[in-house]
C-alpha positions as CSV (number, residue, x, y, z in Angstrom):
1,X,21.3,-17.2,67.1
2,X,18.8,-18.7,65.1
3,X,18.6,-21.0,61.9
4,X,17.1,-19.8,58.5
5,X,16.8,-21.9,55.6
6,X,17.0,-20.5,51.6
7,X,16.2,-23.8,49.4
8,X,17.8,-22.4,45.6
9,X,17.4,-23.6,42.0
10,X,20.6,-24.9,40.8
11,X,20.7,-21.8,38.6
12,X,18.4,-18.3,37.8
13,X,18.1,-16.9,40.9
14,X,17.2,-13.5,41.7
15,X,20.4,-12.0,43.6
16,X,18.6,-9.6,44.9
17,X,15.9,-11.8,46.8
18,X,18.6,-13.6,48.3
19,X,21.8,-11.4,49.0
20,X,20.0,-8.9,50.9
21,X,18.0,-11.2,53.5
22,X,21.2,-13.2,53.9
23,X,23.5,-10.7,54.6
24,X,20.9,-8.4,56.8
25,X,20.3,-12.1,58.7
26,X,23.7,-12.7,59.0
27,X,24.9,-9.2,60.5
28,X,22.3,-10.2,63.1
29,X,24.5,-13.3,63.6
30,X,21.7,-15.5,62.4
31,X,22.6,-18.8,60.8
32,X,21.7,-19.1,57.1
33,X,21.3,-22.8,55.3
34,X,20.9,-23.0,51.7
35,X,19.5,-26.3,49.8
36,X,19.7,-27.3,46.5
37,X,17.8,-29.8,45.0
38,X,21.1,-32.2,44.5
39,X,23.5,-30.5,46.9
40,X,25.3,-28.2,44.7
41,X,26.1,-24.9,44.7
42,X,23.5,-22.6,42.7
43,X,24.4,-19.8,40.5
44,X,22.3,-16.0,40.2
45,X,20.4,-15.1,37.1
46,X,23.6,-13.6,35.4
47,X,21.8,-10.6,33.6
48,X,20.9,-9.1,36.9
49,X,25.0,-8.7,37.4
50,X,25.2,-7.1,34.2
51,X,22.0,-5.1,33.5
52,X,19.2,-7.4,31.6
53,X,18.8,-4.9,28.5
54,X,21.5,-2.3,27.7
55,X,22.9,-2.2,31.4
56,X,19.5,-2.0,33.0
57,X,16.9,-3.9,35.0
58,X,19.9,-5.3,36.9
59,X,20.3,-5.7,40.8
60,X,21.8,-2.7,41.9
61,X,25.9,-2.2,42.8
62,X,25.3,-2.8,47.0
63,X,23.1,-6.3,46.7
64,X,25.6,-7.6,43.8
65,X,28.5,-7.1,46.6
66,X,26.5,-8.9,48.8
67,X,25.6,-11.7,46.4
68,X,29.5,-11.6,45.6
69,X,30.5,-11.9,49.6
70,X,27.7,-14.9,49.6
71,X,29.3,-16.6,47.4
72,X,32.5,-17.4,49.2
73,X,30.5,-18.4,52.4
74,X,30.4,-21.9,53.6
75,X,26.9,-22.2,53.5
76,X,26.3,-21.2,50.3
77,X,29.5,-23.4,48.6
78,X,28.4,-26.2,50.3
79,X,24.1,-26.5,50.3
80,X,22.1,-29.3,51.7
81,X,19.9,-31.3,49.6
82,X,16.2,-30.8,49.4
83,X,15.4,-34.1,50.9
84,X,17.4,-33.5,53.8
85,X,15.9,-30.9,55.2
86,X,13.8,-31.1,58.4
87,X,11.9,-28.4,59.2
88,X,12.1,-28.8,63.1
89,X,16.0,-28.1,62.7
90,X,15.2,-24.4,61.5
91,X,13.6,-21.2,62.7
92,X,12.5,-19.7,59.9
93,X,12.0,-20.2,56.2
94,X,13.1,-18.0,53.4
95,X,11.5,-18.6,49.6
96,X,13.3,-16.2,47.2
97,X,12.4,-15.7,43.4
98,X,13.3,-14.9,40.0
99,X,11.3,-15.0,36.7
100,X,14.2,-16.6,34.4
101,X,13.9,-20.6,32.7
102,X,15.9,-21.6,35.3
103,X,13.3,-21.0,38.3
104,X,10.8,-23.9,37.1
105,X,13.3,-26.2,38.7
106,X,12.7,-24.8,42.2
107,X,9.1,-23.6,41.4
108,X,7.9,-27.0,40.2
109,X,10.1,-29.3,43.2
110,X,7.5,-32.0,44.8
111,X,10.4,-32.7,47.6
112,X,10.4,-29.0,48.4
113,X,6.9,-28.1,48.4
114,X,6.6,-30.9,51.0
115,X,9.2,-29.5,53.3
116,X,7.3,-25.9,52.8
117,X,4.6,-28.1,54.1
118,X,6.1,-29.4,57.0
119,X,7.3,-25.8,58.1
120,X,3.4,-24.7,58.1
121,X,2.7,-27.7,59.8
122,X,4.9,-26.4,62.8
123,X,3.9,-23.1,62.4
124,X,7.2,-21.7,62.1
125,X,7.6,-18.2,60.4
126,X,7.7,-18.3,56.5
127,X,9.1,-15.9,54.1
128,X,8.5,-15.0,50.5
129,X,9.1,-12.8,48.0
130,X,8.3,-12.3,44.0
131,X,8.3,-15.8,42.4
132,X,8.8,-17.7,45.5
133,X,4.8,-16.8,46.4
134,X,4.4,-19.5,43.3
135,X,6.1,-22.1,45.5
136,X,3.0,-21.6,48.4
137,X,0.7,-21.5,45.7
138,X,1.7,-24.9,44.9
139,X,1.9,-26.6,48.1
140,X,-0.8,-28.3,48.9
141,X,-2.0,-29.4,52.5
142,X,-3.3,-32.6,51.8
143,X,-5.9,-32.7,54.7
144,X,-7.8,-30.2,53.1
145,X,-6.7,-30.8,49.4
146,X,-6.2,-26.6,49.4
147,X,-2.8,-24.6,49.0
148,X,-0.8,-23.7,52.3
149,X,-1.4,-20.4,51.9
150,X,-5.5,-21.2,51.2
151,X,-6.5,-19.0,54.3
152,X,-3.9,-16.0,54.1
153,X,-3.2,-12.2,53.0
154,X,-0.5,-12.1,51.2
155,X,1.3,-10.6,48.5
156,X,4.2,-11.7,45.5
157,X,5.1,-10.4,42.4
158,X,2.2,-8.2,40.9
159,X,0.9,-8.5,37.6
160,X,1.3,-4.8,36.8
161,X,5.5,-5.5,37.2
162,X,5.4,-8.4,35.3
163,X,3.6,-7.3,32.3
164,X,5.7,-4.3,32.1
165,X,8.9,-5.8,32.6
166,X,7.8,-8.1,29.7
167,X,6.7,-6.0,27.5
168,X,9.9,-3.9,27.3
169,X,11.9,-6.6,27.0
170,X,10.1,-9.5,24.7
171,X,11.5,-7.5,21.4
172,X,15.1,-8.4,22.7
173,X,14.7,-11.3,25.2
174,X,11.5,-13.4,24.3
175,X,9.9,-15.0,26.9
176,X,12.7,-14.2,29.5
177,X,10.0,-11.8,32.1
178,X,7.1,-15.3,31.4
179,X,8.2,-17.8,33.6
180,X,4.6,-19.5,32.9
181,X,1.9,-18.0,30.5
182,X,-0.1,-17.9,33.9
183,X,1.0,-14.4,36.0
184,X,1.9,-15.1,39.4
185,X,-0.4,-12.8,40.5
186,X,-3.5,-15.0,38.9
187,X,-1.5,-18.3,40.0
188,X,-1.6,-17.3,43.7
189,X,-4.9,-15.4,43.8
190,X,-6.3,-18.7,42.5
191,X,-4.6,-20.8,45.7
192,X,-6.4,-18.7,48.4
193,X,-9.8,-18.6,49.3
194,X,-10.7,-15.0,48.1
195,X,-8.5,-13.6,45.3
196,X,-8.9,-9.8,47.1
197,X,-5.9,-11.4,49.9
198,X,-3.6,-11.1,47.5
199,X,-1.9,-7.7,48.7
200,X,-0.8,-5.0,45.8
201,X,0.7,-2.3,48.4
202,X,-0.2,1.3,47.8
203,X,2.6,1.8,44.7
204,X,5.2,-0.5,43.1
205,X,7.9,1.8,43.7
206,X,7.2,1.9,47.5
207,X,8.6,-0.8,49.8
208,X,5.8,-2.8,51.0
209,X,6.0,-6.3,52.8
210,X,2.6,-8.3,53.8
211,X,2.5,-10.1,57.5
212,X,-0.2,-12.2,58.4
213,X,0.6,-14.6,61.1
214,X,3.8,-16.5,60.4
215,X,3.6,-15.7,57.1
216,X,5.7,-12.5,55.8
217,X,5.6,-11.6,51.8
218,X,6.9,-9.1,49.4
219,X,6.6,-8.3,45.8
220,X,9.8,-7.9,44.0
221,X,13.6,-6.7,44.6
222,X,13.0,-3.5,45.8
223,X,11.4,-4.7,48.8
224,X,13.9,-6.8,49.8
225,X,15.3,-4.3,52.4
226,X,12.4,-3.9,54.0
227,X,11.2,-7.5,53.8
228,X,14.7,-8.5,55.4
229,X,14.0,-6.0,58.4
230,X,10.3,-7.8,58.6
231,X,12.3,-11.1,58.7
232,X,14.8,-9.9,61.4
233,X,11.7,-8.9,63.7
234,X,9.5,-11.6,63.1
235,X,12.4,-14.5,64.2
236,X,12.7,-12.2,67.6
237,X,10.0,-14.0,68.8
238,X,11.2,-17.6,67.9
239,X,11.8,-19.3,71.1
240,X,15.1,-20.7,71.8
């Protein structure tokens, strides 16, 4: 049995991105810890329970019954705080996403990019997927004054989905599919040391996940399945 950590915004999380991985981890009898900045519990991006425009663009019916199962488990009612995390404690880490206001909470966190830090430090296996690539972007090593993720291949969410999701939906919803005017495509090709690492996957609509060392990415919600699976084999090799 091993230990994963999820760190959460207090609120706007994608379901998806988090629901799957925890209940594929936890039929393997895997531990999963979620932190919150102040220890409470967080709450989903509600449009992705009830469709984000006209009943669509939501999670789909099996990942919102895992989401809804989540939320009666111990772990999730009752989170850690940021700042008491210690990465040593855990054998894996898992960085989910989402793309609404609420995110910039979690994206933006000082105290968790420093425990993302300490995880890399270790070398323990990282995950990440859509928005959370944003958080690596972000954390910087400060021996060498460059992002975690500086010499990697990796991938997040690309900027093909995001502008499309946008511009379907800006008539209706504004800003709601712009986290930050920068795409986090740009954001994270900008962190490594050559922006042709960042990983597309042959199509959008075809589960892809990125591994490079301890390091395993995906792009957006429909990966998750497969990402979860890549998560599952990659913490296999964790040593007891």
């Amino acid at each position: 049995m091993k230990k994963i950590l999820i760190p959460l915004p207090y609120n706007d999380f994608d379901l998806t991105e988090v629901s799957v991985p925890w209940k594929l981890l936890t039929q393997q009898n895997h531990t999963l810890i979620f932190a919150i900045e102040n220890g409470t519990r967080a709450h989903c991006d509600p449009k992705l329970i009830k469709g984000v425009i006209f009943g669509q663009l939501g999670a789909d019916k099996e990942a919102i019954a895992f989401y809804r199962e989540m939320e009666s488990s111990p772990g999730f009612l009752h989170p850690i705080k940021y700042s008491q995390v210690n990465a040593a404690d855990y054998d894996m880490l898992h960085l989910p996403g989402g793309h609404a206001p609420g995110m910039k909470q979690y994206l933006e966190n000082k105290i968790l990019q420093q425990k993302v830090l300490d995880f890399f430090k270790l070398k323990k296996p990282v995950g990440s997927i859509c928005h959370g690539a944003v958080v690596l972007a972000r954390t910087i090593n400060p021996e060498t004054q460059k992002s975690v993720i500086y010499n990697y291949k990796l991938t997040g969410l690309i900027k093909s989905l995001e502008k499309l999701a946008y511009y379907i939906t800006a008539w209706k919803l504004g800003k709601y599919y712009r986290t930050y005017p920068l795409y986090v495509e740009d954001e994270v090709k900008n962190a490594l040391i050559d922006a042709a690492n960042f990983q597309h996957g042959q199509s959008p609509f075809k589960p892809y996940v990125c591994v490079d060392g301890n390091l395993i990415t995906a792009r957006w919600p429909k990966d998750a399945y497969v990402y979860a699976q890549k998560l599952i084999e990659r913490i296999k090799d964790v040593e007891d």
